[in-house]
N, C-alpha and C positions, 0 to 999 in steps of 0.2 A: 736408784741405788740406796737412796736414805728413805725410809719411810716415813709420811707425814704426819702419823700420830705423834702425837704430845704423850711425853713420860715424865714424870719426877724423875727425879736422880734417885729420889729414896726408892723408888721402886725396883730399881735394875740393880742398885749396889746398897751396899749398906753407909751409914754415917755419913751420908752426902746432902747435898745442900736442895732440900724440895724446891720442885718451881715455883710454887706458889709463894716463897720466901721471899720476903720485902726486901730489895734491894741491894744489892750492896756498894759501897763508896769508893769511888776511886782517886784516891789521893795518888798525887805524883810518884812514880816507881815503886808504889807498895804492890807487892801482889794480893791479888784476892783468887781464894780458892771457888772451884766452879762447883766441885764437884771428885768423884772417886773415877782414875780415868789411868790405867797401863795400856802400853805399847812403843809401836816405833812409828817412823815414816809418816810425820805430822806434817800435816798441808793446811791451812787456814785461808779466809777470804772475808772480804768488809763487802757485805748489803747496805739498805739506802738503814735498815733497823738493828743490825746484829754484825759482831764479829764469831764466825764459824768456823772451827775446826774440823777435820774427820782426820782419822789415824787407824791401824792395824793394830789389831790388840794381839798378843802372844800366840795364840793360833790361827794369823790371818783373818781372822771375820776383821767386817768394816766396822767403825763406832763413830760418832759425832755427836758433837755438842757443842758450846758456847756460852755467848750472853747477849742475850737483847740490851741493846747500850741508849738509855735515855740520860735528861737532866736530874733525876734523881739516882742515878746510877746501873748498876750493873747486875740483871736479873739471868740465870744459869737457866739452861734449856738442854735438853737432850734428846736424840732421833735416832731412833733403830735402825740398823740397815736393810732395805729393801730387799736389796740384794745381796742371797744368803753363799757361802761359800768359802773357800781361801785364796786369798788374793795377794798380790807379792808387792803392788804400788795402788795408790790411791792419792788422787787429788780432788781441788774441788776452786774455783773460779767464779766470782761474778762477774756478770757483762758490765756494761759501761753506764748502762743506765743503772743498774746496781737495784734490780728489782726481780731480776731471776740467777738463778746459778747451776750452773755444768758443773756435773758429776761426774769423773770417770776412774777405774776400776781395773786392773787387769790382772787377769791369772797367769796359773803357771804354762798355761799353752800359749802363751804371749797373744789372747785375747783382749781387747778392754770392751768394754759397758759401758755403755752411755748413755746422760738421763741430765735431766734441766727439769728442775723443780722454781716454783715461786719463792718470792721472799716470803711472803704473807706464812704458811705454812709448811715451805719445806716438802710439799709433797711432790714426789718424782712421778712419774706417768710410766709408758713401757719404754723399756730401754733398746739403743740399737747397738749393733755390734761393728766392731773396727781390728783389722790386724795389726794399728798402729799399738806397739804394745810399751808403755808409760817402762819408764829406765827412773826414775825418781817422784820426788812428793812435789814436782814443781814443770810437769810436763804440759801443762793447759794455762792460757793466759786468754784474757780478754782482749779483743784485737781495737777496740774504740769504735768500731764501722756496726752496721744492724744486720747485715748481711757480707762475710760472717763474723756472726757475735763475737766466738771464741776461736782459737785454735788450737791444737792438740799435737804433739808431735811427743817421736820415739821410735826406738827401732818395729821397721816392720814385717812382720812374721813372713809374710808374701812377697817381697822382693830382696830379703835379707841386707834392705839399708835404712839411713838413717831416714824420718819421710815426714809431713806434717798434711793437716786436712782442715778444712775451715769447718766450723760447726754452725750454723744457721739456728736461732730462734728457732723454726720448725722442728728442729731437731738431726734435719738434714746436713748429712756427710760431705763436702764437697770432692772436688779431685785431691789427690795427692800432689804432692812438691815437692823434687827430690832435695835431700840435705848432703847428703854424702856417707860418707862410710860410716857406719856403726858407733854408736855410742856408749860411753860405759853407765853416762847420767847426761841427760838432756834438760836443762832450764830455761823457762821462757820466761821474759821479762817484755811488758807491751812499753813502748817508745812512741815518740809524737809522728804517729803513718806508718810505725813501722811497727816489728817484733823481732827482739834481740834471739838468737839462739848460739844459747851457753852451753859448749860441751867439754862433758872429760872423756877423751877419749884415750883409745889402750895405748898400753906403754906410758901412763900419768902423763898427759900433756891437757893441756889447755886452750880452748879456739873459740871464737865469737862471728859469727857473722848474722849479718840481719835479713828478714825478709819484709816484703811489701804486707800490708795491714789483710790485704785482699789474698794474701796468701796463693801469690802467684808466680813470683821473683824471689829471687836469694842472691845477694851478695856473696861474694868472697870471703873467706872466711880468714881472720888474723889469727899468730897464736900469741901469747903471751909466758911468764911466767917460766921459771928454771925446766927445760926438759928434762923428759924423767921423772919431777919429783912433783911435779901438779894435779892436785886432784880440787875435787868438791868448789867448784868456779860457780861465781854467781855473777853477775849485775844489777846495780841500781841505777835508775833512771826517775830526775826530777821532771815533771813537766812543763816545757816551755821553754826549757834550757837543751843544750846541744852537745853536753859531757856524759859521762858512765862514770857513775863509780865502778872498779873490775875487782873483786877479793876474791883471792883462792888459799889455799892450802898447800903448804910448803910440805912437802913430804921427811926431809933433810933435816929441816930446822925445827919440822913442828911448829909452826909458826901463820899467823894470817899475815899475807902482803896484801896491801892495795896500791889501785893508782885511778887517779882522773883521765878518762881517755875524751876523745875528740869524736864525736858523728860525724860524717860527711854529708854531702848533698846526697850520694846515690848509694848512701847506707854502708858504707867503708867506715872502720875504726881505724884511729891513730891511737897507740896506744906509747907513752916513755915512759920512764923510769917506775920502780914501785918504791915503796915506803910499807912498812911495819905496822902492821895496826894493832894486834896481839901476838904474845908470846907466854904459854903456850896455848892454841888456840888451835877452832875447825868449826866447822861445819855455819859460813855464813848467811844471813838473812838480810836481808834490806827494806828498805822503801824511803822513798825521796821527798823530801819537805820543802817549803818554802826556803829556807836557809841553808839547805845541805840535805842532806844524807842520813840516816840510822842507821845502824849494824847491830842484829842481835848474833851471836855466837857461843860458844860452849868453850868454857878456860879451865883446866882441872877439876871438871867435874860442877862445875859449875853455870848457870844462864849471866853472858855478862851483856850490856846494851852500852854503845857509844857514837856520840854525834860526832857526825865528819862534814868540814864546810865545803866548797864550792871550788878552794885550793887545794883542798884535801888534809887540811889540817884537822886531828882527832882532839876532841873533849875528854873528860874525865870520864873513864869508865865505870858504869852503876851495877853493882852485882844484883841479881833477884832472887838468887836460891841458887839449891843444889840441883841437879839432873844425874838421873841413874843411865843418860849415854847421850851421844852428841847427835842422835837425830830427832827429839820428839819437840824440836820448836818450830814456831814461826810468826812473822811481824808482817800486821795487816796497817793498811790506811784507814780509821774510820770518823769522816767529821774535819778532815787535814790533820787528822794526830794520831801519832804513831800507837798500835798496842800490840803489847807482846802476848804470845799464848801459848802453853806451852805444856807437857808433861813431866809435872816435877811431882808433889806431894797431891797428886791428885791433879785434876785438869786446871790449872791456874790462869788467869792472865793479871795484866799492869799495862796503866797509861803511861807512855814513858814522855820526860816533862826534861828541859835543861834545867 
């Protein structure tokens, strides 16, 4: 889907940051700019060398880029996409080992594309096709197992439900696994054996339920969150711990709720009470630390990042800029430290630090 030629930034746009530019520094919540980078529907992923982005530029073509992240800092890279066309979602996942990464792509015939490139170069091979067709920037997660690496899930054009498929290193599809009825956005969050599956489904409501890593079982599925007025649901998940962070989007209030919910043994949530985590606020991101939790989100137009502990109690929230719309970010793990990425004044990212 990404082709593995190397480009400078200055080649494809103007006034952007060449590769070959020494480094840049990554001081606590400053952004650094990558590079010249519009569009929507940003999905990002942490290799064992790079935090990667790809997102939809203004006419559906695919676009990606990043930064190879060492101790001297932060060096911008950019990758053409392989795979030419208009496309309505796109994400992108690394596996566990965090040394290759699943591509996947879908158009407006509710097709996706699929393709596993190296970390080394980014380069994708021939792609296979799937009717499981992506509803968001957050439909593939790495499942922790070698066999399958990743999973994939979204409504599917073939049996008009909601469905998931394991993705094998080989490249190989495995069976389907029913989810349930139809999704409006599907988010996969990987759990210790399991894979959480976060959906908004119609009429704004909100549901979680998990499935086996093997992508061969599904739980029962909880709902959460005011009916009717719940959209854009996500999960965070620390590893080694037994709670979710759950943040959605209040439709009424305009507002992000969260709450600390409970795993079970046979992959059941308990979910009680929520609590407030911004106002006004949307479109949440996560990832889970040793301490707690991250939340990047979108407040008036703006990228705001805040740490949430193990009670659920929220830190001071860090603004990083402005955003011209509440979908073009996302927060990767790279190293055990959280970095933002995002489409603001160009393709941005920041290490975000208490």
């Amino acid at each position: 889907m990404l082709a593995g030629c190397r480009f400078e930034f200055a080649d494809l746009h103007d006034a952007a940051v060449p590769l070959d530019a020494p480094p840049q520094g990554l001081a606590c919540n400053t952004p650094i700019r990558l590079g010249d980078g519009v569009g929507e529907d940003l999905s990002a992923t942490a290799t064992a060398t790079r935090v990667l982005a790809t997102w939809l530029d203004e006419s559906g073509a695919i676009r990606a880029g990043g930064a190879v992240i060492t101790a001297e800092g932060a060096t911008a890279f950019l990758r053409a996409p392989m795979q030419d066309g208009v496309f309505t979602h796109v994400a992108v996942a690394a596996a566990v080992k965090a040394d290759r990464v699943l591509g996947v792509a879908t158009d407006a015939t509710g097709t996706s594309f699929i393709g596993i490139a190296d970390d080394a170069t980014l380069t994708y091979g021939d792609l296979v096709q799937s009717t499981i067709a992506l509803t968001g920037p957050h439909g593939v997660a790495a499942t922790g197992l070698d066999d399958p690496a990743w999973v994939i899930a979204g409504n599917d054009s073939a049996t008009m439900r909601e469905q998931a498929a394991g993705i094998a290193y080989t490249q190989a599809v495995g069976p389907t696994l029913d989810c349930g009825n139809q999704s409006n956005r599907t988010t996969l969050v990987p759990l210790d054996g399991r894979v959480a599956v976060v959906d908004h489904v119609t009429g704004d409501d909100c549901d979680i339920k998990t499935m086996t890593s093997a992508v061969t079982s599904i739980a029962l599925s909880t709902g959460w969150g005011t009916t009717g007025q719940c959209t854009a649901p996500t999960a965070v998940f620390s590893p080694g711990h037994t709670d979710l962070l759950l943040i959605r989007h209040d439709t009424t209030d305009n507002d992000l709720n969260h709450v600390i919910a409970t795993l079970g043994s046979t992959g059941t949530v308990t979910i009680p009470g929520e609590m407030r985590l911004a106002s006004p606020a949307n479109e949440a991101r996560g990832v889970g630390v040793t301490d707690g939790f991250w939340a990047l989100y979108e407040t008036a137009g703006a990228l705001a990042a805040v740490h949430v502990d193990f009670a659920g109690a929220k830190g001071t929230p860090i603004t990083l800029g402005m955003v011209p719309s509440a979908h073009r970010h996302d927060l990767v793990l790279f190293g055990g430290e959280p970095y933002a990425i995002w489409l603001g004044d160009g393709l941005e990212l920041a290490r975000l630090c208490q």
